[in-house]
Backbone as CSV, one residue per row, in Angstrom:
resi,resn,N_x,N_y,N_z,CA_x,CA_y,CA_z,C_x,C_y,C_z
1,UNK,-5.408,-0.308,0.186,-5.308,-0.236,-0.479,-4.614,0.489,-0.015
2,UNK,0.021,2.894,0.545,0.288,2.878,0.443,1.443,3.327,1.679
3,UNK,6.027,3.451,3.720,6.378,4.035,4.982,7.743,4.327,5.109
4,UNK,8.940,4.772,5.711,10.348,5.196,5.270,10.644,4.123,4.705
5,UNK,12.235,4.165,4.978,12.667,2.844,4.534,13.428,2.859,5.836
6,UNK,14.707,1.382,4.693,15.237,0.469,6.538,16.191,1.569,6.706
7,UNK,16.455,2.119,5.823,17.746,3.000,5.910,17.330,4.122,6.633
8,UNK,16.334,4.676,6.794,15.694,5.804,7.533,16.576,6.533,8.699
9,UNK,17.121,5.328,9.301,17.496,5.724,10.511,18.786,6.346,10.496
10,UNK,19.648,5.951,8.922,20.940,6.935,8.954,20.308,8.022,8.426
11,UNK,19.769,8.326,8.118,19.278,9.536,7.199,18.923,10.666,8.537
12,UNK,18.405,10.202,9.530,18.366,11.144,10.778,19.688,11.297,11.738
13,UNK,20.351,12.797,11.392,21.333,12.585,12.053,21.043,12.712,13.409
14,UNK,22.469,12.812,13.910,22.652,13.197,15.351,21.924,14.702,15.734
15,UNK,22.757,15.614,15.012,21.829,16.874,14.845,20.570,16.461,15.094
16,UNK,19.609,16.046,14.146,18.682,16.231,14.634,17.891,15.701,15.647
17,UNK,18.253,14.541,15.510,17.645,13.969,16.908,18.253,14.803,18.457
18,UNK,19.245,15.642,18.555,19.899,16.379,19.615,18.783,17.844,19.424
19,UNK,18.534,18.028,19.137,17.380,19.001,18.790,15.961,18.739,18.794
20,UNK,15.780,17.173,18.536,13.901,17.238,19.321,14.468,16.830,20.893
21,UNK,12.866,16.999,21.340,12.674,16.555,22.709,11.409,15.775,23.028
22,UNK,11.587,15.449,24.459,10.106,14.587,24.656,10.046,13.747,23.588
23,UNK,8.441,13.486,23.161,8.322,12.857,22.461,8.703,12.569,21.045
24,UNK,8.977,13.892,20.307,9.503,13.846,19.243,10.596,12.813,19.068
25,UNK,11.870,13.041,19.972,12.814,12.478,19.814,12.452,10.890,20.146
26,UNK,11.593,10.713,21.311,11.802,9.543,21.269,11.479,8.722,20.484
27,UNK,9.612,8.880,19.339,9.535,8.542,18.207,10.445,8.314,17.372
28,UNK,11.488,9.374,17.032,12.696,8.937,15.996,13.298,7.825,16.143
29,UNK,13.858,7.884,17.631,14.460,6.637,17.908,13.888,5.114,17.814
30,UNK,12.662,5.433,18.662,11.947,3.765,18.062,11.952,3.343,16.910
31,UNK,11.247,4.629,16.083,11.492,4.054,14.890,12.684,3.592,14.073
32,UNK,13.708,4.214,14.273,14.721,4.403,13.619,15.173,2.821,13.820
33,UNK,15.251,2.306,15.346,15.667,1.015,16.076,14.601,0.116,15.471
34,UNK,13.369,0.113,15.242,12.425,-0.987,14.793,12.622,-1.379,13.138
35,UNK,13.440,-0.127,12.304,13.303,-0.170,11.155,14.608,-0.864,10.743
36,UNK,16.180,-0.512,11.612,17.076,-1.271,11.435,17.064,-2.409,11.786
37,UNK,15.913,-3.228,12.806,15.692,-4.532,13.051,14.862,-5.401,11.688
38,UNK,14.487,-4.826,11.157,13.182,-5.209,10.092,14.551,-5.563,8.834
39,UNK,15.422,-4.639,9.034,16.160,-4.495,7.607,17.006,-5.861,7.924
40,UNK,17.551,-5.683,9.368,18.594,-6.621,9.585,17.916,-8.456,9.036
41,UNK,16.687,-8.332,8.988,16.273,-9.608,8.727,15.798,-9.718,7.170
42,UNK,16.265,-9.029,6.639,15.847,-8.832,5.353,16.747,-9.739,4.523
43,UNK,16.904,-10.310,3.351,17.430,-10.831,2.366,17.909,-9.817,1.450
44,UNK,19.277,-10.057,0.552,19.540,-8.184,-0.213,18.754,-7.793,-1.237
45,UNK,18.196,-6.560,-1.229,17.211,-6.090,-1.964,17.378,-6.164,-3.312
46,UNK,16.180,-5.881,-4.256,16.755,-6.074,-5.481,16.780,-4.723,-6.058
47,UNK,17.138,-4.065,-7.182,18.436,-3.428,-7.526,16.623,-1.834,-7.065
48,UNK,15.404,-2.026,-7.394,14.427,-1.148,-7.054,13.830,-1.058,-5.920
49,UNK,14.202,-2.492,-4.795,14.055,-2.315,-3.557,15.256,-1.382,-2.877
50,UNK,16.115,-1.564,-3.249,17.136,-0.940,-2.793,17.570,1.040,-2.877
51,UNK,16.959,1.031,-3.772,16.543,1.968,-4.575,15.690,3.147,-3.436
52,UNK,14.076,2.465,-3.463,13.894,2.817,-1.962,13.712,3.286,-0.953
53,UNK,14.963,2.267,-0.187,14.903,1.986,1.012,16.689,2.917,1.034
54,UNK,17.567,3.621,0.528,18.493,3.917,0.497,18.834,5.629,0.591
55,UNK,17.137,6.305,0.175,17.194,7.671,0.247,15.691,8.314,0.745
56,UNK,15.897,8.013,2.399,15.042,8.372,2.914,15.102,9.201,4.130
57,UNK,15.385,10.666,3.829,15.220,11.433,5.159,13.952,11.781,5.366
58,UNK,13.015,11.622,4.601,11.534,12.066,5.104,10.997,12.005,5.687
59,UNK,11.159,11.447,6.968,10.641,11.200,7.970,11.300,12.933,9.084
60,UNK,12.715,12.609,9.490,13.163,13.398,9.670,12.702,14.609,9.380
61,UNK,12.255,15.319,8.690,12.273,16.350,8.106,10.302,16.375,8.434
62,UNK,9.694,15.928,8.541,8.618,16.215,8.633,8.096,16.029,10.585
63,UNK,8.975,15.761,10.940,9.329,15.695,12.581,9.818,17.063,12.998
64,UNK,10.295,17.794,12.556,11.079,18.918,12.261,9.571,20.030,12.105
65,UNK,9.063,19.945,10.759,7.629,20.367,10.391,7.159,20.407,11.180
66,UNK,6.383,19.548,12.282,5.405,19.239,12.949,5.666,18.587,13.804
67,UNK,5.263,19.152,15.525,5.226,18.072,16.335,4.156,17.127,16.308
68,UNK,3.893,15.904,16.149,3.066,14.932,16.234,2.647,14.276,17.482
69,UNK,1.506,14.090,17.338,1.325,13.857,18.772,1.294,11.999,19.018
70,UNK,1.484,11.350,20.131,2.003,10.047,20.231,0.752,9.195,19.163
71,UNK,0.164,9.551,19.251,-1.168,8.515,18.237,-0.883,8.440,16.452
72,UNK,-0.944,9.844,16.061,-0.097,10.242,15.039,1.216,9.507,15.047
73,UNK,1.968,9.319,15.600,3.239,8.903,15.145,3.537,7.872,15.614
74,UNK,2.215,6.642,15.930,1.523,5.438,15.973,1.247,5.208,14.636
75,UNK,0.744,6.261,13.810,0.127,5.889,12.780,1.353,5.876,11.809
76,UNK,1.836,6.412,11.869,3.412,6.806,11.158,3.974,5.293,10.987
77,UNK,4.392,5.025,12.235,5.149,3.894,12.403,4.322,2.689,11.805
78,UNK,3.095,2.357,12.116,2.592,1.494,11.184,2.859,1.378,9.685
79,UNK,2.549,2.544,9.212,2.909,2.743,7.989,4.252,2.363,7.225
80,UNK,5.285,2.492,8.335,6.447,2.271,8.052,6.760,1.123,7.982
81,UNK,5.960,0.268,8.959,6.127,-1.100,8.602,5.103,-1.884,7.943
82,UNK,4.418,-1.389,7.577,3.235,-1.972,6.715,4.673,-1.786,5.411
83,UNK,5.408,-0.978,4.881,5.894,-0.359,3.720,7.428,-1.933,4.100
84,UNK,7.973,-1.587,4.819,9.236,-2.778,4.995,8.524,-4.110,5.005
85,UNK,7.297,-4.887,5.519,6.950,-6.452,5.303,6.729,-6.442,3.911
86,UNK,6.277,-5.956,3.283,5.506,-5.488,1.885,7.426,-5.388,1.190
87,UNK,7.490,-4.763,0.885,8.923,-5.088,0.460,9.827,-6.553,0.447
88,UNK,9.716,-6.861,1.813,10.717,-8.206,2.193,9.700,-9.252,1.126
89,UNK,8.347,-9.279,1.307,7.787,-10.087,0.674,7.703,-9.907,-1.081
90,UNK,7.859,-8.863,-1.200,7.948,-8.915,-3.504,9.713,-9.387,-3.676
91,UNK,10.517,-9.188,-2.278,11.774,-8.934,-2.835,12.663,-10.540,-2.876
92,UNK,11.373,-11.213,-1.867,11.639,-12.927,-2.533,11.178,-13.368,-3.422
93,UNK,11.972,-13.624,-4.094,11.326,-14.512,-5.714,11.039,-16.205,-5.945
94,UNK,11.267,-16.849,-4.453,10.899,-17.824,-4.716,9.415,-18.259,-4.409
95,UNK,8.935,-19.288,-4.893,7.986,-20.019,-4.272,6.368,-19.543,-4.787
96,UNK,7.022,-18.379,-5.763,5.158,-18.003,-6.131,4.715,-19.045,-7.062
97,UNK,3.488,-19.031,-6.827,2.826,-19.773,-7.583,1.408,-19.416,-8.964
98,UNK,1.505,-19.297,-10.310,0.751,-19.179,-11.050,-0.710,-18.954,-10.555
99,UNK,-1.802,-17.709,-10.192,-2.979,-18.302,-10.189,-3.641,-18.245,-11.621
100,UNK,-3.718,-16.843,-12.320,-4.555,-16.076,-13.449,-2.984,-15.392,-14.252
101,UNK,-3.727,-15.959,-15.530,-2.549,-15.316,-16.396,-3.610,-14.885,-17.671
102,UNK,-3.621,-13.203,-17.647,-5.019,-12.856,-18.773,-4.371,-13.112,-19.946
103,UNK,-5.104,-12.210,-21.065,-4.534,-13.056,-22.532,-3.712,-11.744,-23.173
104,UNK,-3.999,-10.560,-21.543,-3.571,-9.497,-22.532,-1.900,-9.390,-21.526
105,UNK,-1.916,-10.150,-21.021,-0.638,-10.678,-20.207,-0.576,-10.808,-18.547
106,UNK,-1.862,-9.982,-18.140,-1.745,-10.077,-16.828,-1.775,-10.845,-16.102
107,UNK,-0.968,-10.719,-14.999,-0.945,-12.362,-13.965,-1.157,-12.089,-12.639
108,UNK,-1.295,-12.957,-12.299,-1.960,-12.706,-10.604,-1.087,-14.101,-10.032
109,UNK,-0.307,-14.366,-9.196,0.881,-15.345,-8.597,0.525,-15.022,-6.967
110,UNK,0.361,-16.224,-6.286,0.534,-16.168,-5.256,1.598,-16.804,-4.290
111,UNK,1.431,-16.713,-2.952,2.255,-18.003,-2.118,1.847,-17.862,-0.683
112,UNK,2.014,-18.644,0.064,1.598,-18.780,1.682,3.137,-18.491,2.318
113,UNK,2.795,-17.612,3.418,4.062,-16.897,4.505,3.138,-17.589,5.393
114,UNK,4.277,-17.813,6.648,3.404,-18.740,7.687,2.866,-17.398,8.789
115,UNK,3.482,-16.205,8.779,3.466,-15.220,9.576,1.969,-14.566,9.213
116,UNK,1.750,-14.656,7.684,0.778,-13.224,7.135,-0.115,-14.630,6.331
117,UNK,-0.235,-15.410,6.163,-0.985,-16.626,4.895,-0.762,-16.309,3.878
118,UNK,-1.841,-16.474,3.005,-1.854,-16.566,1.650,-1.474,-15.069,1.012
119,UNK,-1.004,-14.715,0.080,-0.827,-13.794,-0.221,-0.804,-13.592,-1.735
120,UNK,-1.223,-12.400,-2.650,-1.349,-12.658,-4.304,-0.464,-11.679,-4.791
121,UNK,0.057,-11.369,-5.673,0.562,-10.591,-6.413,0.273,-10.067,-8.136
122,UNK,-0.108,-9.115,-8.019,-0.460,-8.528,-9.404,0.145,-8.152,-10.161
123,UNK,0.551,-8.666,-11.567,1.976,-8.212,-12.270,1.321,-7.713,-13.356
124,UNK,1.376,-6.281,-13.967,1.003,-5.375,-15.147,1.439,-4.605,-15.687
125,UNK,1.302,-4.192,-16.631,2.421,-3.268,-17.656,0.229,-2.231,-18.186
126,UNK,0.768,-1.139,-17.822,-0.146,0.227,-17.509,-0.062,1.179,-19.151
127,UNK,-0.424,1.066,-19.918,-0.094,2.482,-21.186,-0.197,3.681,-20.400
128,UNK,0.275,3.916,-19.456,0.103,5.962,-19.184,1.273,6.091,-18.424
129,UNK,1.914,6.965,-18.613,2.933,6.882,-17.340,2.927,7.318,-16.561
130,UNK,3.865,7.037,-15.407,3.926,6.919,-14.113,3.184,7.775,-13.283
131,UNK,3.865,9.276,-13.734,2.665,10.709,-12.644,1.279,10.404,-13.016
132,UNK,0.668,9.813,-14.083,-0.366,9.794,-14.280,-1.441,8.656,-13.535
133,UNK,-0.897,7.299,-13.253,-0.873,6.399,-12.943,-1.332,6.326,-11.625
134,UNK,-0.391,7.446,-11.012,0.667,7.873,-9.328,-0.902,8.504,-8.762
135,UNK,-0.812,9.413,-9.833,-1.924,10.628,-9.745,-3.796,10.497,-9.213
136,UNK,-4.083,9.423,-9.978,-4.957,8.516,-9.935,-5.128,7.793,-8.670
137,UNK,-4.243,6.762,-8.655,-4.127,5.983,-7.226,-3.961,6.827,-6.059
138,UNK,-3.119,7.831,-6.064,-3.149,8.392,-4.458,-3.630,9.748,-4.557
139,UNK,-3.942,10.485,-5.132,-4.196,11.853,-5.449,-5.746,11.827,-5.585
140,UNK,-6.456,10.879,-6.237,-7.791,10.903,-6.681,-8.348,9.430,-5.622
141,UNK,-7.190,9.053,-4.606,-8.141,7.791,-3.926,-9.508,7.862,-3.670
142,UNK,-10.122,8.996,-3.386,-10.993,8.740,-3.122,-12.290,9.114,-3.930
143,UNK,-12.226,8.816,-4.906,-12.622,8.669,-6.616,-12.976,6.916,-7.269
144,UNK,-12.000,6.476,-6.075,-11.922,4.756,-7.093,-13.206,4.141,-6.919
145,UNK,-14.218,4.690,-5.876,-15.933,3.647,-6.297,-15.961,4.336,-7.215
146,UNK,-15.801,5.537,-8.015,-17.048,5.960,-8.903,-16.123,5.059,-10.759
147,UNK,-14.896,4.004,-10.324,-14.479,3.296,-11.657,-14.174,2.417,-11.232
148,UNK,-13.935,1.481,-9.697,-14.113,0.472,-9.749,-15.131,0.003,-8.985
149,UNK,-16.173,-1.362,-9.569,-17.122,-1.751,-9.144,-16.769,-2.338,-8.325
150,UNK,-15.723,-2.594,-7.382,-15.460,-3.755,-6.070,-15.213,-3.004,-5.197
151,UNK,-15.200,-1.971,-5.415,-15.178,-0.761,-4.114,-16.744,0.028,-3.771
152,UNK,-16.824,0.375,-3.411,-18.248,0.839,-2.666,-17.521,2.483,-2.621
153,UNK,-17.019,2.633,-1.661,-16.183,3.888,-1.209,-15.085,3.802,-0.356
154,UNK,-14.077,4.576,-1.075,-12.873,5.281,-0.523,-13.224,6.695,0.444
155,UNK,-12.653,6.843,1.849,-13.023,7.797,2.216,-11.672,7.992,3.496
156,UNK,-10.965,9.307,3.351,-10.128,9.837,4.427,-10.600,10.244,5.528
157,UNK,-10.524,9.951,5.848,-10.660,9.910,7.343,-9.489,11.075,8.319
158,UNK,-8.938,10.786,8.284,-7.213,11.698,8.445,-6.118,11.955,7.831
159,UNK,-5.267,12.933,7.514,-4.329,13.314,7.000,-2.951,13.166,7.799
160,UNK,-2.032,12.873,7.925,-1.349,12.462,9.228,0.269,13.708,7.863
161,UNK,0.546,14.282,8.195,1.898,14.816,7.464,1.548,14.617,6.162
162,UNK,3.171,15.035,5.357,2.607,14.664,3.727,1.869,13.750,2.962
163,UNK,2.114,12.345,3.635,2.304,11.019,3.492,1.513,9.803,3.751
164,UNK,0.850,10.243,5.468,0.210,9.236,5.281,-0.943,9.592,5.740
165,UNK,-2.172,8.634,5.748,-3.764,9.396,5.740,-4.469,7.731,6.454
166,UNK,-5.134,8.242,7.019,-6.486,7.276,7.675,-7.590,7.024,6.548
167,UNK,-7.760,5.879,6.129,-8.764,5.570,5.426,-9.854,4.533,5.934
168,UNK,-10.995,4.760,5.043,-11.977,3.785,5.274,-12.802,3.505,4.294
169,UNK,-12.545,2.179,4.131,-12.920,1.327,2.581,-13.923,0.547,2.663
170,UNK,-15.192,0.852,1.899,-16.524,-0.081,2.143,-16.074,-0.995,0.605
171,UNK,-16.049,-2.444,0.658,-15.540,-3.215,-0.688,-17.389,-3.453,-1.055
172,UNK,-17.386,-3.417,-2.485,-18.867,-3.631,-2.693,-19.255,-5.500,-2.791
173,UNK,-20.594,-5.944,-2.567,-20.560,-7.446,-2.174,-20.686,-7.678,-3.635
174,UNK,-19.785,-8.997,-3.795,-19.761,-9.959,-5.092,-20.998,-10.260,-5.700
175,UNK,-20.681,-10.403,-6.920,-22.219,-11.118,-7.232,-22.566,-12.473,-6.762
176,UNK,-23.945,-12.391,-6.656,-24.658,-13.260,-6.470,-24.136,-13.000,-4.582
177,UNK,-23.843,-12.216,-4.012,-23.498,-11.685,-2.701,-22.827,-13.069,-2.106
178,UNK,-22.080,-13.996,-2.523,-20.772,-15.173,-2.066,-20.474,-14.359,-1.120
179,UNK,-19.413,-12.868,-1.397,-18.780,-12.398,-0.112,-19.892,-11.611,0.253
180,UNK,-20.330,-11.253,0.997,-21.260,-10.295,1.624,-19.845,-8.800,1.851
181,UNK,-20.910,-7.921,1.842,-20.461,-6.185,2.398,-19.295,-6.332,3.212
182,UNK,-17.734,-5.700,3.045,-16.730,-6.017,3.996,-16.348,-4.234,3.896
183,UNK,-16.072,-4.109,4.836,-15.125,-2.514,5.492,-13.848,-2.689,5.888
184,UNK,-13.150,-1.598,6.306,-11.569,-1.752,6.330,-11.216,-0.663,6.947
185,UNK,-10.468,-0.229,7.640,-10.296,1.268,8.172,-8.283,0.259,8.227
186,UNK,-7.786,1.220,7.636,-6.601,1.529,6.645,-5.467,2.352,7.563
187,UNK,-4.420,2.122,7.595,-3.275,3.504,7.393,-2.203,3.141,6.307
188,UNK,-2.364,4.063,5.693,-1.742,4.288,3.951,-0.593,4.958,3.916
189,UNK,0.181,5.061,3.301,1.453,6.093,3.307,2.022,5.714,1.630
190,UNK,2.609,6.891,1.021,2.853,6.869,-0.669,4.586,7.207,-0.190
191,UNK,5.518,6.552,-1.291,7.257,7.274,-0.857,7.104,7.256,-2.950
192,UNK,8.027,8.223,-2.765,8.333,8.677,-4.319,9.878,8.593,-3.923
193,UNK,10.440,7.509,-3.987,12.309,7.898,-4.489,13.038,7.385,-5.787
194,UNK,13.457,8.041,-6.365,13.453,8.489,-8.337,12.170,7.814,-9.012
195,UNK,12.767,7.017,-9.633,11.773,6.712,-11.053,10.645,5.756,-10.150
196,UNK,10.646,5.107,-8.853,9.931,4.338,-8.259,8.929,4.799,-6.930
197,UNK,7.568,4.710,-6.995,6.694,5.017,-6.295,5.921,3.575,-5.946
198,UNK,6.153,3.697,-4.331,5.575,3.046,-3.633,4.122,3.101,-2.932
199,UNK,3.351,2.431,-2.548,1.903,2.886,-1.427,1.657,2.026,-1.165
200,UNK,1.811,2.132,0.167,1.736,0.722,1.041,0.496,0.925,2.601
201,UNK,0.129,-0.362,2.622,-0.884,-0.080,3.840,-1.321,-1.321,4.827
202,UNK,-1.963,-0.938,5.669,-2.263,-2.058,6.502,-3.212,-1.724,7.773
203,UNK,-4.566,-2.796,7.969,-5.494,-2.501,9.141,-5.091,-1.513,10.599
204,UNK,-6.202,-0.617,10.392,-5.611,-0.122,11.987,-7.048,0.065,12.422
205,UNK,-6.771,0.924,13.633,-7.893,0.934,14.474,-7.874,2.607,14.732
206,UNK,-9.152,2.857,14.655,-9.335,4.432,14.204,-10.552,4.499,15.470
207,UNK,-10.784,5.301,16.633,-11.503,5.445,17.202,-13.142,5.531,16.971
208,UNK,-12.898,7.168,15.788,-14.111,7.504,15.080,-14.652,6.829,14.105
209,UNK,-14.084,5.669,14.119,-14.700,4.910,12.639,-14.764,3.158,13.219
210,UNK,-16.010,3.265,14.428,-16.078,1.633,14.814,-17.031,1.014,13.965
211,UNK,-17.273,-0.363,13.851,-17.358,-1.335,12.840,-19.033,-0.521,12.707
212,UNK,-19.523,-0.809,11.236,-20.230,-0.661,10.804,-21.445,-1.343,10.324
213,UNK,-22.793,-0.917,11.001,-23.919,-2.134,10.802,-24.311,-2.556,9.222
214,UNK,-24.395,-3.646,9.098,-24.503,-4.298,8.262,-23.142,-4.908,6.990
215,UNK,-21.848,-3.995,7.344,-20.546,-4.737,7.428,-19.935,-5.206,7.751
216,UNK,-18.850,-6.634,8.034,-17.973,-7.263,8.540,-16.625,-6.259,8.112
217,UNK,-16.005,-6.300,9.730,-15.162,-5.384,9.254,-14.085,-6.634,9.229
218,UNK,-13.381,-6.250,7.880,-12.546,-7.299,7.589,-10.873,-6.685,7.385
219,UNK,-10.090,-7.070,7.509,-8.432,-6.879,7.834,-7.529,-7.170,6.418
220,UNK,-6.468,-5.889,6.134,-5.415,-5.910,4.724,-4.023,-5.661,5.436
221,UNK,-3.505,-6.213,4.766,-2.176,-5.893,4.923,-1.090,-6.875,5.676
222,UNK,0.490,-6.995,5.260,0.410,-5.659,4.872,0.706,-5.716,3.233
223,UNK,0.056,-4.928,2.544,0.009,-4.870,1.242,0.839,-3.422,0.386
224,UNK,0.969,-3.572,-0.740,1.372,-2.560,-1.032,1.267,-2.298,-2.792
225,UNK,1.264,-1.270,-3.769,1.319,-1.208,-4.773,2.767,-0.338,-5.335
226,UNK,3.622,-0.807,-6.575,4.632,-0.732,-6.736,4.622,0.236,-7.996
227,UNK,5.373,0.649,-8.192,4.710,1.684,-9.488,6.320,1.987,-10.327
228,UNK,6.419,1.576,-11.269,8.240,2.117,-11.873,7.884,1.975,-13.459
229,UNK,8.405,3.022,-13.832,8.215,3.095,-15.510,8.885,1.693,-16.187
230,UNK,8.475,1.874,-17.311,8.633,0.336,-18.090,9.664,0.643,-19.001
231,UNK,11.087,0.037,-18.668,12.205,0.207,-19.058,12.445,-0.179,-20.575
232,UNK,12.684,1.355,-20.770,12.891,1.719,-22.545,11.861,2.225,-23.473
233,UNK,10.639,2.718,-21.772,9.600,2.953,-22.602,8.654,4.074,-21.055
234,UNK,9.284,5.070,-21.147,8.609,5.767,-19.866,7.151,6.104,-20.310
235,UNK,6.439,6.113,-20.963,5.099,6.411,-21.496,4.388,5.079,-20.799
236,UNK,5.151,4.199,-20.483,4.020,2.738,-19.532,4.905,2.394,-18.667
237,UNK,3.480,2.060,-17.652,4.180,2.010,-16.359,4.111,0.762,-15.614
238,UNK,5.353,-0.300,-15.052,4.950,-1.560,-14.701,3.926,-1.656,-12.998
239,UNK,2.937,-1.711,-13.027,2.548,-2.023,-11.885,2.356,-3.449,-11.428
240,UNK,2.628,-3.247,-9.765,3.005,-4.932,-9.002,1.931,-4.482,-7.964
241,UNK,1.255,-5.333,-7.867,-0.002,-4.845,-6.413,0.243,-6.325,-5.451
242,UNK,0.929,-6.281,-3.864,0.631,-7.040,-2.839,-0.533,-7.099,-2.432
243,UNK,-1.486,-7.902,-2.388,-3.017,-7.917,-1.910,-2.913,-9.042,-0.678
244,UNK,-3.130,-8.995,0.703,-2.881,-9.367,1.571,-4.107,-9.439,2.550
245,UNK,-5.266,-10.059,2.345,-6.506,-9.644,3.318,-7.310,-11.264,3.472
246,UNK,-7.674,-10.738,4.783,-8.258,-11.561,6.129,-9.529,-10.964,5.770
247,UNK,-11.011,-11.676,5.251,-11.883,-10.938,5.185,-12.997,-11.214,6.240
248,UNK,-12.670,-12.305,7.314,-13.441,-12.679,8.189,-14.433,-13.376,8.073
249,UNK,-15.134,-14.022,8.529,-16.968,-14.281,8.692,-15.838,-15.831,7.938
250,UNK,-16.969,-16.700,7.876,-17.225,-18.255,7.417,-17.035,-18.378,5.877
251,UNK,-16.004,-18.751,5.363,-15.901,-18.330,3.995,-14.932,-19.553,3.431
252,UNK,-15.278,-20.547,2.826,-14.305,-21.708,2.174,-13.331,-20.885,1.240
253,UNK,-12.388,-21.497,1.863,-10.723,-20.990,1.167,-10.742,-20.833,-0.311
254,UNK,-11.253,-21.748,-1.040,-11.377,-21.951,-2.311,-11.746,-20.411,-2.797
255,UNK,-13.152,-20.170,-2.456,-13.896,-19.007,-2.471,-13.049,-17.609,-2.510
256,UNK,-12.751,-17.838,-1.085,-11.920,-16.579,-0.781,-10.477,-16.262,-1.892
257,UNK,-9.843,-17.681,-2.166,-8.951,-17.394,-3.088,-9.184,-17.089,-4.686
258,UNK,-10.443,-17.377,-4.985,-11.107,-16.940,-6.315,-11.305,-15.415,-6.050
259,UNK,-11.712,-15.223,-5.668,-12.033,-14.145,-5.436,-11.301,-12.868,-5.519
260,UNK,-10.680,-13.091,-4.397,-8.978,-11.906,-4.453,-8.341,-12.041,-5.868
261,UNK,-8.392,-13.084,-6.446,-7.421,-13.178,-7.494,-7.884,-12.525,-8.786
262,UNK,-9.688,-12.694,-8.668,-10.177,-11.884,-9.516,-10.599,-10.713,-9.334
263,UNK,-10.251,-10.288,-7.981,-11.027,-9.077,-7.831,-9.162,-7.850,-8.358
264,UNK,-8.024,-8.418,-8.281,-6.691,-7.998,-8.640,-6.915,-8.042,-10.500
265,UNK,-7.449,-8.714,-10.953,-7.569,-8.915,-12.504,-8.408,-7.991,-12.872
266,UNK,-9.729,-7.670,-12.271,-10.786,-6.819,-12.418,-10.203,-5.109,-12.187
267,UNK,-9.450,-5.369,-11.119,-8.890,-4.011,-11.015,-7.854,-3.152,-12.098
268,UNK,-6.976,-4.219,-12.347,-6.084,-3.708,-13.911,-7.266,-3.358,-15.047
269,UNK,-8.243,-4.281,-15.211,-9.262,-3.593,-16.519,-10.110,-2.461,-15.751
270,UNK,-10.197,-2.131,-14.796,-10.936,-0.934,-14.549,-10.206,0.173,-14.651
271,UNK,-8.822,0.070,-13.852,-7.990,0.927,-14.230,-7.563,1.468,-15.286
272,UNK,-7.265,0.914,-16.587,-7.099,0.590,-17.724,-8.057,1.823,-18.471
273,UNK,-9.360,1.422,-18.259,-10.513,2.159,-18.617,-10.261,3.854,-18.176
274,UNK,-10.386,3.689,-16.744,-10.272,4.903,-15.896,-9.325,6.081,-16.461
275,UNK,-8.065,5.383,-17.049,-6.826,6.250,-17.383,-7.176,6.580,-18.814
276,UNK,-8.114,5.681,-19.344,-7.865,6.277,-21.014,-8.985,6.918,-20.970
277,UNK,-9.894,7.525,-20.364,-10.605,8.382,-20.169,-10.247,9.484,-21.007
278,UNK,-11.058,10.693,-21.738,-10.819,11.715,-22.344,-10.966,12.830,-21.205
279,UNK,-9.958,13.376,-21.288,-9.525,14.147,-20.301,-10.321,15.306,-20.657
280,UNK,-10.776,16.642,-19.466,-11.799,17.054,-20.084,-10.855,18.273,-20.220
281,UNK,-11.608,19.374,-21.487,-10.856,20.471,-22.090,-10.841,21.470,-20.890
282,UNK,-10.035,22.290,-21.014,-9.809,23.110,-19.705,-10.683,25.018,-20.419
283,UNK,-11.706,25.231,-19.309,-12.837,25.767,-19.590,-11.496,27.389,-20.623
C-alpha cells in the first residue's frame, strides 16, 4: 500500500554530486542512470504524469541532509522505481478492461502486462480534499485496520528520510477464509509536486521482519495511489489506486481476481466513511 521522478537526475547538479563522496555520490549516480533508463522507455506522459516527474530535486537535497547508509539507499532506490513502473503503467490508456462499475460511479478496470500480470485500477472521485485525503493515507497509515476491515494492521517498521518508510501489512482473511491470513513487508515512499500527490510501493525484504507463523507472506507491487483535486471543484479529490499483488499459496485465478477487485471497491466505501467522520472538538 507510496519515489523521484525520471527527471531526478537533472535536478542533481554537478555541484552536487562534486561534493558527495564514497558512497553518497555513487548512489546519486546509479540512481540518477537507472531512472533516465526507466524514462527513456517510457511513452509521453500525460499532462499529471508529467507534472511529477519534471520537479524533482528531492532526492538531492536529502543526500545532502543525511548520509545514508548502502541498505537505506537500497531502499530509496526501490522506491523510486516502484514510483516510475507505477506511472508507465496508469500513463497507458490502452487495453483496460471493465471489471466493477458501483452505482455510485466507482470502477475498478483491469489489464495483464506480461512483465508484472494482472493488474486493477481504482477510479474515484473522494468529497474531502486533497490534504485531507493525503493526511489520512500517509500521515495516519498506520490507523487503516482500525477503518478498514481487509487490513489486520499497518505497522512501520522504518523511517528511511522524509519519504520513505518500511512497512508491514497483516491483510485480514476473507470471509468464509477463501484467502487465508497474507503479510507483506513493503517499501513506500509519498512525492507531493503541486496540486498532485503520489504513494507508491512495492515488496522488499526487511531482515527484522521474516515471514510470519501462521501467514503466507505474499508480494505488491509495483503499485501506487494517485491523489489530484477534482477539476473545478478542489473540495473533492480524484483518487486512482494501482493494486498489483502476487498473493501466493494455491488459489484459482477466478478467486484471486474477485477478490482484489472487491477488496479496491470495499476500500473507497471504507474510506468514504473514515473521512466523514466527526472530527473531534479541540479540548
Amino acid at each position: 500500500m507510496l519515489p523521484a521522478t525520471s527527471k531526478l537526475c537533472a535536478a542533481i547538479s554537478y555541484r552536487h554530486l562534486r561534493n558527495m563522496t564514497g558512497l553518497r555520490r555513487q548512489a546519486a549516480v546509479a540512481i540518477s542512470q537507472e531512472l533516465s533508463r526507466l524514462a527513456s522507455h517510457s511513452p509521453g506522459p500525460s499532462t499529471w504524469i508529467h507534472q511529477v516527474r519534471r520537479r524533482s530535486s528531492l532526492l538531492s537535497s536529502r543526500l545532502e541532509e543525511k548520509p545514508f547508509s548502502e541498505m537505506e539507499m537500497s531502499y530509496i532506490k526501490q522506491g523510486e522505481e516502484a514510483l516510475q513502473k507505477s506511472l508507465r503503467i496508469l500513463e497507458d490508456q490502452d487495453d483496460w478492461k471493465t471489471e466493477t462499475v458501483a452505482g455510485n460511479g466507482d470502477k475498478v478496470l483491469s489489464k495483464v502486462l506480461p512483465d508484472v500480470g494482472k493488474v486493477f485500477r481504482l477510479e474515484v472521485v473522494v468529497d474531502q480534499p486533497l490534504d485531507t485525503v493525503y493526511g489520512e493515507l500517509v500521515d495516519n497509515m498506520e490507523q487503516m485496520g482500525d477503518w478498514n476491515p481487509n487490513v489486520k494492521e499497518v505497522r512501520i517498521l522504518e523511517k528511511i528520510g522524509k519519504d520513505t518508510v518500511i512497512t508491514h501489512e497483516k491483510a485480514a482473511a476473507t470471509p468464509g477464509n477463501i484467502v487465508g491470513p497474507r503479510d507483506f513487508v513493503s517499501v513506500r515512499c509519498s512525492r507531493r509536486r503541486g496540486s498532485t500527490c503520489v504513494l507508491a510501493g512495492m515488496s522488499t525484504t526487511y531482515g527484522a521482519m521474516p515471514e510470519q507463523e501462521g501467514f503466507i507472506r505474499a508480494e505488491n507491487g509495483p503499485t501506487c495511489m494517485v491523489l489530484r483535486p477534482l477539476p473545478g471543484s478542489p473540495s473533492q479529490t480524484r483518487l486512482t489506486w494501482l493494486l498489483s499483488i502476487d498473493l501466493k499459496g494455491w488459489l484459482p485465478k477466478t478467486i484471486i481476481n474477485q477478490v482484489l477487485s472487491q477488496t479496491q471497491v470495499d476500500f473507497a466505501k471504507h474510506l468514504r466513511q473514515r473521512l466523514a467522520r466527526p472530527v473531534p472538538a479541540a479540548c
